[in-house]
N, CA, C and O atoms as CSV, one atom per row, in Angstrom:
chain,resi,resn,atom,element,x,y,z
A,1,UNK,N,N,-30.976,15.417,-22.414
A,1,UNK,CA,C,-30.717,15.294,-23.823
A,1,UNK,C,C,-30.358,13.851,-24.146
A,1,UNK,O,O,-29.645,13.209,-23.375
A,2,UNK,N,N,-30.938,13.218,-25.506
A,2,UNK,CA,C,-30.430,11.785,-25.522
A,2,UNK,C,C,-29.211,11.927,-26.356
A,2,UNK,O,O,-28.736,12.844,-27.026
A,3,UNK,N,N,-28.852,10.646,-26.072
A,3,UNK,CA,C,-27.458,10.781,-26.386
A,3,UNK,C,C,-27.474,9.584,-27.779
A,3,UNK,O,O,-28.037,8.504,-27.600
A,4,UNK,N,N,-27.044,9.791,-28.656
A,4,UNK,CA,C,-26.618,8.891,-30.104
A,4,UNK,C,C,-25.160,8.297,-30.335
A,4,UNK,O,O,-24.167,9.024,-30.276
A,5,UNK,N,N,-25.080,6.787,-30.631
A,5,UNK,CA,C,-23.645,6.612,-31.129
A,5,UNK,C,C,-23.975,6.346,-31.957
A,5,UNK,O,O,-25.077,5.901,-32.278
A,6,UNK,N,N,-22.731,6.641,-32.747
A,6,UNK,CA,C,-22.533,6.378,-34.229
A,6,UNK,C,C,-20.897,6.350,-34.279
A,6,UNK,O,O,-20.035,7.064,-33.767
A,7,UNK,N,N,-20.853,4.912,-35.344
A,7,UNK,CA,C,-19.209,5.100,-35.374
A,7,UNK,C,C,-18.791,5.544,-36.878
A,7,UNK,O,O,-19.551,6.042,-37.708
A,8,UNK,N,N,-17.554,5.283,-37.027
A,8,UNK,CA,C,-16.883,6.249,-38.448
A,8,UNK,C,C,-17.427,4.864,-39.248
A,8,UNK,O,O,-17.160,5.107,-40.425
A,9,UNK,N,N,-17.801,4.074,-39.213
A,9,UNK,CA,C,-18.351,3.258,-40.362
A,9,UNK,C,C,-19.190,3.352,-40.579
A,9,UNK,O,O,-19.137,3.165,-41.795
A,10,UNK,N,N,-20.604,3.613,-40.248
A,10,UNK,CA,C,-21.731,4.386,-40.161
A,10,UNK,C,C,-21.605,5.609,-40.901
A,10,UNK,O,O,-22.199,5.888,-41.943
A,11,UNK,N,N,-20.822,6.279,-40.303
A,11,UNK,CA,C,-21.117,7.679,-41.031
A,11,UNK,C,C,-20.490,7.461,-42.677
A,11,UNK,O,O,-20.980,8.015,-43.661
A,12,UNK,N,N,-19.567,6.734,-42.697
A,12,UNK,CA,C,-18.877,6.409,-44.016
A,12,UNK,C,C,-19.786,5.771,-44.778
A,12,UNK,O,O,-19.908,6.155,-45.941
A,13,UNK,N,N,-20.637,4.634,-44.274
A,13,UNK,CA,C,-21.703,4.285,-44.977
A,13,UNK,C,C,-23.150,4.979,-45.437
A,13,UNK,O,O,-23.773,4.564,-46.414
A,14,UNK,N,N,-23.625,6.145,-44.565
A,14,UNK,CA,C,-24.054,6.962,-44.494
A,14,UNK,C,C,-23.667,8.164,-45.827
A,14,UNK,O,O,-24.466,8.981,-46.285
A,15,UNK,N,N,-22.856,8.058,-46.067
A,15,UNK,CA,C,-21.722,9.339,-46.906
A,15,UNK,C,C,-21.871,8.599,-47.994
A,15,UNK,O,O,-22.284,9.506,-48.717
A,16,UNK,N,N,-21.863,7.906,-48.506
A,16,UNK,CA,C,-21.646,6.320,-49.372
A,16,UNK,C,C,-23.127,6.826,-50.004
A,16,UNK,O,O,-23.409,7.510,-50.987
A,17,UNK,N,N,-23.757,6.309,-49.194
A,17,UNK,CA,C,-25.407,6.261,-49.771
A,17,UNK,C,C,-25.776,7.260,-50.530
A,17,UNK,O,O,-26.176,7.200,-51.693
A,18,UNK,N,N,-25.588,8.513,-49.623
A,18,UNK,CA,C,-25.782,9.748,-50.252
A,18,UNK,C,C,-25.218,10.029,-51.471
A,18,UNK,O,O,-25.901,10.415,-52.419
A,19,UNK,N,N,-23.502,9.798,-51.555
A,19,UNK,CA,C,-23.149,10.149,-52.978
A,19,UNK,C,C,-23.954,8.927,-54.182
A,19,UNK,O,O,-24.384,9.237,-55.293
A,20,UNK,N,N,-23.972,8.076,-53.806
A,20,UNK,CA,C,-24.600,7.138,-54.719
A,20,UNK,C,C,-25.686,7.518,-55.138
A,20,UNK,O,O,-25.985,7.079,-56.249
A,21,UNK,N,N,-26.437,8.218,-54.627
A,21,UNK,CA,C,-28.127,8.821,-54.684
A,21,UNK,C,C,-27.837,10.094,-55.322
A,21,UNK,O,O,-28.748,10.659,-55.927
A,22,UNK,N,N,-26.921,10.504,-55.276
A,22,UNK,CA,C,-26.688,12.036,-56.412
A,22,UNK,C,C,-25.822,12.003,-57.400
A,22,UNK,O,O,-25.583,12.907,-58.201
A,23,UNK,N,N,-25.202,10.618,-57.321
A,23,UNK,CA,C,-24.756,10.327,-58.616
A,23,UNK,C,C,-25.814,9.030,-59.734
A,23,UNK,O,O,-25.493,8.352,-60.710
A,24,UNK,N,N,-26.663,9.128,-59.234
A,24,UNK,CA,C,-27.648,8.142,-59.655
A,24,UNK,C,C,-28.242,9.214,-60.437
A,24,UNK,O,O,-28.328,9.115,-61.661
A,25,UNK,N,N,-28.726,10.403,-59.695
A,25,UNK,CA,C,-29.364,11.841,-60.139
A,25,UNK,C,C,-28.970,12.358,-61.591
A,25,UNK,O,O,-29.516,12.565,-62.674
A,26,UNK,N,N,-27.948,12.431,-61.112
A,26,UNK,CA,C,-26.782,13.014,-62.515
A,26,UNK,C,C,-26.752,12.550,-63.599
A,26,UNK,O,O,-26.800,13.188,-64.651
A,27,UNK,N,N,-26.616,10.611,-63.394
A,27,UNK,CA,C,-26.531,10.096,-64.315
A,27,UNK,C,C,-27.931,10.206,-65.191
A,27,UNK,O,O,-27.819,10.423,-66.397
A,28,UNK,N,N,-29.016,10.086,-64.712
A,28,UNK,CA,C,-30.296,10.586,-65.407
A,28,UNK,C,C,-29.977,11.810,-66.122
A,28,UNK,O,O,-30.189,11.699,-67.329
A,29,UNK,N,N,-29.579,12.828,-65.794
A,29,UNK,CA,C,-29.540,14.060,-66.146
A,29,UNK,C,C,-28.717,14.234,-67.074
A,29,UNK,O,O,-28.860,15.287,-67.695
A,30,UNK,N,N,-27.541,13.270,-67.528
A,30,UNK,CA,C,-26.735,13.393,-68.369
A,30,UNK,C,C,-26.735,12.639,-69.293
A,30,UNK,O,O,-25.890,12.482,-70.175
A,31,UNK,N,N,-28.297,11.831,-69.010
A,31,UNK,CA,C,-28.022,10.526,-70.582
A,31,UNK,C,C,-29.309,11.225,-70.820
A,31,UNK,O,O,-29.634,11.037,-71.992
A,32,UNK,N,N,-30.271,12.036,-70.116
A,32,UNK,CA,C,-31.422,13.021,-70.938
A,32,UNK,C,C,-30.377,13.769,-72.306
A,32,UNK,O,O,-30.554,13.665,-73.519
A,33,UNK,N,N,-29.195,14.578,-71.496
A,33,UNK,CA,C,-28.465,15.448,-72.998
A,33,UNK,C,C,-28.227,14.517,-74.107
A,33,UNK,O,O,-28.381,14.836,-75.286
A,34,UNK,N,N,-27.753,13.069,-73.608
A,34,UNK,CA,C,-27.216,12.709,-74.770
A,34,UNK,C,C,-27.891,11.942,-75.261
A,34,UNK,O,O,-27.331,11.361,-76.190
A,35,UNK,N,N,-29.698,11.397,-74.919
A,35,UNK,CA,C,-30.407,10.684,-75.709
A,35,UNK,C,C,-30.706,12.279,-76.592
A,35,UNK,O,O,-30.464,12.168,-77.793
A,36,UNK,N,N,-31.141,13.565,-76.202
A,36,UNK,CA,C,-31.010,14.406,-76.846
A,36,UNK,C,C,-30.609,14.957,-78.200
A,36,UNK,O,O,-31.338,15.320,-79.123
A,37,UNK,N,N,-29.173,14.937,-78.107
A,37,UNK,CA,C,-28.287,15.223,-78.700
A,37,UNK,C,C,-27.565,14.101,-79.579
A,37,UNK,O,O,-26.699,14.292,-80.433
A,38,UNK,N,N,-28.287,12.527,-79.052
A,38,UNK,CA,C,-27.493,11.515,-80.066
A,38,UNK,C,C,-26.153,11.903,-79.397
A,38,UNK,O,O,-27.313,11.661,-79.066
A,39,UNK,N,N,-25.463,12.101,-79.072
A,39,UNK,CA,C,-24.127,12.714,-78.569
A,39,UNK,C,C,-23.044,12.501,-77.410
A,39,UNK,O,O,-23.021,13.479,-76.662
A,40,UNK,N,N,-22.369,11.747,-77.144
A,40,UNK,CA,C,-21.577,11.932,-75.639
A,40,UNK,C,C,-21.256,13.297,-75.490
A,40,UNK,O,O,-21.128,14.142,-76.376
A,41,UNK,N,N,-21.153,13.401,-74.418
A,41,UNK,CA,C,-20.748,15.226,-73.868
A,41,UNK,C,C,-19.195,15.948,-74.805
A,41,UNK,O,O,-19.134,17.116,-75.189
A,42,UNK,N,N,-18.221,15.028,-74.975
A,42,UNK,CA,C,-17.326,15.430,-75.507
A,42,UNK,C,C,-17.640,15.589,-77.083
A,42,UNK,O,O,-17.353,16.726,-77.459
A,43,UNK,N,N,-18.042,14.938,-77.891
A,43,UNK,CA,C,-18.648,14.965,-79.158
A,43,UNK,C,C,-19.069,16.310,-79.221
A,43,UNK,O,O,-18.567,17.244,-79.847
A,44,UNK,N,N,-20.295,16.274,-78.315
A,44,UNK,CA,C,-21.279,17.869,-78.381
A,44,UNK,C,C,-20.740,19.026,-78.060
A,44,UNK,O,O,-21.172,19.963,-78.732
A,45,UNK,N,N,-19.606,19.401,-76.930
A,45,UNK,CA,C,-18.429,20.368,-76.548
A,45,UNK,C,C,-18.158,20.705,-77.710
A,45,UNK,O,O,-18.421,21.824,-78.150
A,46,UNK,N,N,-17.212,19.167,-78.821
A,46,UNK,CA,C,-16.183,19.687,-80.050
A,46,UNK,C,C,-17.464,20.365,-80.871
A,46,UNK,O,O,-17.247,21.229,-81.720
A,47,UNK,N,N,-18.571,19.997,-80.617
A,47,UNK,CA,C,-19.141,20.326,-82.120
A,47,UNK,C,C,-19.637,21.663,-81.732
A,47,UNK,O,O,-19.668,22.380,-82.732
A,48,UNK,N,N,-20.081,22.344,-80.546
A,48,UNK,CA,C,-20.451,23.675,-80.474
A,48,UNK,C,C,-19.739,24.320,-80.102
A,48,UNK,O,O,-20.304,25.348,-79.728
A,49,UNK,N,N,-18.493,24.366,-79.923
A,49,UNK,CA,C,-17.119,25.235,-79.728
A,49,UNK,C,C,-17.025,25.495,-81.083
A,49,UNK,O,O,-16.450,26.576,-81.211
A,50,UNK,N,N,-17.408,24.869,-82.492
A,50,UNK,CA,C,-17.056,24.447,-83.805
A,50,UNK,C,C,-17.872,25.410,-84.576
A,50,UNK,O,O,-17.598,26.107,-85.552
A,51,UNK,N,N,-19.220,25.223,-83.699
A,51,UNK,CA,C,-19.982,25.737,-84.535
A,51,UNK,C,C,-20.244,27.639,-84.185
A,51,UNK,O,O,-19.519,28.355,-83.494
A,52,UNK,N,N,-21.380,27.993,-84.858
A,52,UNK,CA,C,-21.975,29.562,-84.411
A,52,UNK,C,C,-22.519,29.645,-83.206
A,52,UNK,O,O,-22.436,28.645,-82.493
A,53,UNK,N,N,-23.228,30.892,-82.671
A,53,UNK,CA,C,-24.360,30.799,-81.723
A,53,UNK,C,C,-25.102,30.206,-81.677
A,53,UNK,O,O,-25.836,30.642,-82.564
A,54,UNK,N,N,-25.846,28.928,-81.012
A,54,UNK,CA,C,-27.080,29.120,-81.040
A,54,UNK,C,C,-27.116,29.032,-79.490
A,54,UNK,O,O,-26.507,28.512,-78.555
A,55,UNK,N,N,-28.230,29.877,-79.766
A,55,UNK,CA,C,-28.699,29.896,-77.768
A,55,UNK,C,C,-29.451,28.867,-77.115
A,55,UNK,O,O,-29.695,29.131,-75.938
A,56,UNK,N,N,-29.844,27.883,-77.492
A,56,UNK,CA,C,-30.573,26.888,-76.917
A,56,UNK,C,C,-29.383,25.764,-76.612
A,56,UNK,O,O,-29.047,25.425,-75.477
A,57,UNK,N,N,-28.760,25.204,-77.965
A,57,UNK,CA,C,-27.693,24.765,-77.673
A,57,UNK,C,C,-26.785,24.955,-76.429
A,57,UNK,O,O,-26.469,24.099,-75.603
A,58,UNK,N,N,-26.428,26.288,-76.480
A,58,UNK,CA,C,-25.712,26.468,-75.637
A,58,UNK,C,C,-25.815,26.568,-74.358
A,58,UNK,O,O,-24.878,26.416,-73.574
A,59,UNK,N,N,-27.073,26.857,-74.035
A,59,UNK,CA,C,-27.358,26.668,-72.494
A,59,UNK,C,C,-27.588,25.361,-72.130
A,59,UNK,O,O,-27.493,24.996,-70.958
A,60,UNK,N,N,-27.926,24.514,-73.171
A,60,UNK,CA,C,-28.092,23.161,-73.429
A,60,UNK,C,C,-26.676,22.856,-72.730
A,60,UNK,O,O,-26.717,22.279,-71.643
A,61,UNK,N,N,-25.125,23.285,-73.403
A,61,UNK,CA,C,-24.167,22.883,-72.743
A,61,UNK,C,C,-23.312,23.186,-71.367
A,61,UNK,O,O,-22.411,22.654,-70.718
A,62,UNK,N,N,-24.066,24.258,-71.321
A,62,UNK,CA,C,-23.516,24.993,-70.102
A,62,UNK,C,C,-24.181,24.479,-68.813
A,62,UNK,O,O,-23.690,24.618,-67.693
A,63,UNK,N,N,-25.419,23.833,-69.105
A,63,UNK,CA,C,-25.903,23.232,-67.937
A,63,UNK,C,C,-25.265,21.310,-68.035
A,63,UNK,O,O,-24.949,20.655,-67.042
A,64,UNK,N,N,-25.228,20.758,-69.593
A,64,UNK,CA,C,-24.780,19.571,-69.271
A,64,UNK,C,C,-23.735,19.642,-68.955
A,64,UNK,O,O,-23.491,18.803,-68.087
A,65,UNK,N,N,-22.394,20.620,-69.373
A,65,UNK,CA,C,-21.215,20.611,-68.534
A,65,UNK,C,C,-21.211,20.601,-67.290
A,65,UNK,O,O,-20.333,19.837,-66.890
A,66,UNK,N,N,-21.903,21.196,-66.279
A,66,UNK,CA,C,-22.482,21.187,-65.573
A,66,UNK,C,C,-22.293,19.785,-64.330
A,66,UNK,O,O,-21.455,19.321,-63.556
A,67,UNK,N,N,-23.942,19.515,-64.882
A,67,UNK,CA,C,-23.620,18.199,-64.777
A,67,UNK,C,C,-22.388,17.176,-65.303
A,67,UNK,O,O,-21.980,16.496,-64.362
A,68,UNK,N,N,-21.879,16.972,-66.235
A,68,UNK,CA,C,-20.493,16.007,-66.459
A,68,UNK,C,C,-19.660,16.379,-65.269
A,68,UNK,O,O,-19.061,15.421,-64.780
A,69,UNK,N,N,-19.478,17.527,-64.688
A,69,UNK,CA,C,-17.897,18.268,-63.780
A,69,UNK,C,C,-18.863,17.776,-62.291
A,69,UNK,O,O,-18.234,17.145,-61.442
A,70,UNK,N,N,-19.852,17.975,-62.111
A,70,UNK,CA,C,-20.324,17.062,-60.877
A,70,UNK,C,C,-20.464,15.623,-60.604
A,70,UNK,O,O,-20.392,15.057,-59.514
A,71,UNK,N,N,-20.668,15.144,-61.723
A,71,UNK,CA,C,-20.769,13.773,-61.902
A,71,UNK,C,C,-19.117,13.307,-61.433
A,71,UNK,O,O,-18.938,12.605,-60.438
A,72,UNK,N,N,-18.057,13.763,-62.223
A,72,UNK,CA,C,-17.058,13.507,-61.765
A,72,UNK,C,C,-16.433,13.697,-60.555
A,72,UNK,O,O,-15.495,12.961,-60.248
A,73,UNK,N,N,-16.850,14.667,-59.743
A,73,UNK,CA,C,-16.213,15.324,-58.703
A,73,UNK,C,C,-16.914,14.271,-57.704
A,73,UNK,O,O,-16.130,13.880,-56.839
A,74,UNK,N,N,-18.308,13.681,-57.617
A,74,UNK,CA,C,-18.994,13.173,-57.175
A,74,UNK,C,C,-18.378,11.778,-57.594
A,74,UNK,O,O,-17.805,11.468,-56.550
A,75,UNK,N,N,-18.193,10.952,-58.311
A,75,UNK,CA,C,-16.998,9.516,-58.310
A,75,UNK,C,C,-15.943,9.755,-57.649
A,75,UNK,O,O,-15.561,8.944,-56.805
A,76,UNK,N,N,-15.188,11.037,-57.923
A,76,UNK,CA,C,-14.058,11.255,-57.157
A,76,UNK,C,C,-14.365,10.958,-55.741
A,76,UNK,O,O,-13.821,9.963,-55.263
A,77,UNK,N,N,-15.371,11.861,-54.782
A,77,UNK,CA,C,-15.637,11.464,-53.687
A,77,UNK,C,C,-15.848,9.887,-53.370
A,77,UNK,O,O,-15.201,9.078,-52.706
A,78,UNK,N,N,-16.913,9.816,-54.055
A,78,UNK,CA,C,-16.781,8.028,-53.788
A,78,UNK,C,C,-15.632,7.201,-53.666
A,78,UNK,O,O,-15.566,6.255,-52.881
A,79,UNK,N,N,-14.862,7.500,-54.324
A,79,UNK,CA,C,-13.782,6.592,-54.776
A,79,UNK,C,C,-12.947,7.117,-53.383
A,79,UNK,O,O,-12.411,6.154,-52.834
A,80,UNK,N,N,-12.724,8.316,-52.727
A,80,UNK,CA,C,-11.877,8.936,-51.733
A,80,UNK,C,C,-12.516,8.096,-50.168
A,80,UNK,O,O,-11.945,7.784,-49.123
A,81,UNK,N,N,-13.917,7.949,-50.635
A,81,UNK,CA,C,-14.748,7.579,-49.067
A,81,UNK,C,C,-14.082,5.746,-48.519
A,81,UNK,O,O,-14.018,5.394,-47.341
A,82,UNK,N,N,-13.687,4.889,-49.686
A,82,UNK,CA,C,-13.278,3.755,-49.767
A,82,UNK,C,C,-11.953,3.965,-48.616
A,82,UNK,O,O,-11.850,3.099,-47.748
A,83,UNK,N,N,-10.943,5.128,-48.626
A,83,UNK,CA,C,-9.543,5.169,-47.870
A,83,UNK,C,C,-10.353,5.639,-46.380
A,83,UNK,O,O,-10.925,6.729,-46.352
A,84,UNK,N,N,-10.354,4.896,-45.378
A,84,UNK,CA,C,-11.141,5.967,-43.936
A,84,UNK,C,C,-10.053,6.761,-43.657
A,84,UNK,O,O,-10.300,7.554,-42.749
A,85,UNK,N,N,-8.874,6.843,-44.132
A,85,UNK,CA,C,-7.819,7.860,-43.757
A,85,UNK,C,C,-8.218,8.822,-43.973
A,85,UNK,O,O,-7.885,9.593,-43.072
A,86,UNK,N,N,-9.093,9.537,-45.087
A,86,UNK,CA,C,-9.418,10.635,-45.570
A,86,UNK,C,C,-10.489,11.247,-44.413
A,86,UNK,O,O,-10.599,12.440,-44.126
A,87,UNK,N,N,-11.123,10.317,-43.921
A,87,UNK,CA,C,-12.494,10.687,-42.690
A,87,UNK,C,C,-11.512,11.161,-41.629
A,87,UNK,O,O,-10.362,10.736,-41.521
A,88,UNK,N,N,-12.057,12.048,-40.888
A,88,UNK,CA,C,-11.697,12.345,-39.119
A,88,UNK,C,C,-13.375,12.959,-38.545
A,88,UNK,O,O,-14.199,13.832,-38.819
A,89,UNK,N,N,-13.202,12.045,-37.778
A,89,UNK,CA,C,-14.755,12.072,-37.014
A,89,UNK,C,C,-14.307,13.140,-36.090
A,89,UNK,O,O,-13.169,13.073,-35.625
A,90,UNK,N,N,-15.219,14.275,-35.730
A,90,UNK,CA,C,-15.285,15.251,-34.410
A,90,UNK,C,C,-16.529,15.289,-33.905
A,90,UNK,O,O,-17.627,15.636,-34.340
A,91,UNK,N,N,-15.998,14.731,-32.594
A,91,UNK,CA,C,-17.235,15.091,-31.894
A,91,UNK,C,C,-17.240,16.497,-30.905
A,91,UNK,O,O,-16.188,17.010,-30.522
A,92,UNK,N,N,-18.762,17.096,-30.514
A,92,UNK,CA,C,-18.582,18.089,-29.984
A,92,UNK,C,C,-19.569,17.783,-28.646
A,92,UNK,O,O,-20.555,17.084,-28.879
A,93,UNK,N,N,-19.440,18.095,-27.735
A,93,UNK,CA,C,-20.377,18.602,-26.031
A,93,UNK,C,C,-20.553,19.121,-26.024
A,93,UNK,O,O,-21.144,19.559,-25.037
């Protein structure tokens, strides 16, 4: 079997890339709602909590909420990957 090293900076940089590449994703996905909607996400929340049914709308928000609560959770990570305290590398045999 071959054998691979990799150290915790690697993988941290590795981890790095990835969130950057799905928060790159998101961000597409969340300026589609609001070239849409003319609207930042909070604007469009107050105004269809405000308003009646409509069903397009609303799945409209239920998926951009969606996206906004990943987008954030996804900076959060980023911002956590910067401390390596938060990393513990395991290796297994």
């Amino acid at each position: 079997m071959k054998t691979i090293e990799v150290n915790k900076e690697e993988i941290i940089n590795f981890l790095r890339l990835d969130l950057i590449s799905e928060i790159q994703s998101l961000k597409k996905s969340l300026e589609l709602f609001e070239r849409k909607y003319n609207k930042s996400f909070k604007e469009f929340e107050k105004k269809i909590l405000e308003e009646g049914e409509n069903f397009e709308k609303w799945d409209d928000y239920i998926e951009w909420k969606a996206y906004d609560s990943t987008y954030k959770d996804r900076m959060k990570d980023l911002k956590n990957l910067k401390d390596e305290k938060n990393i513990k590398v395991i290796t297994r045999q």
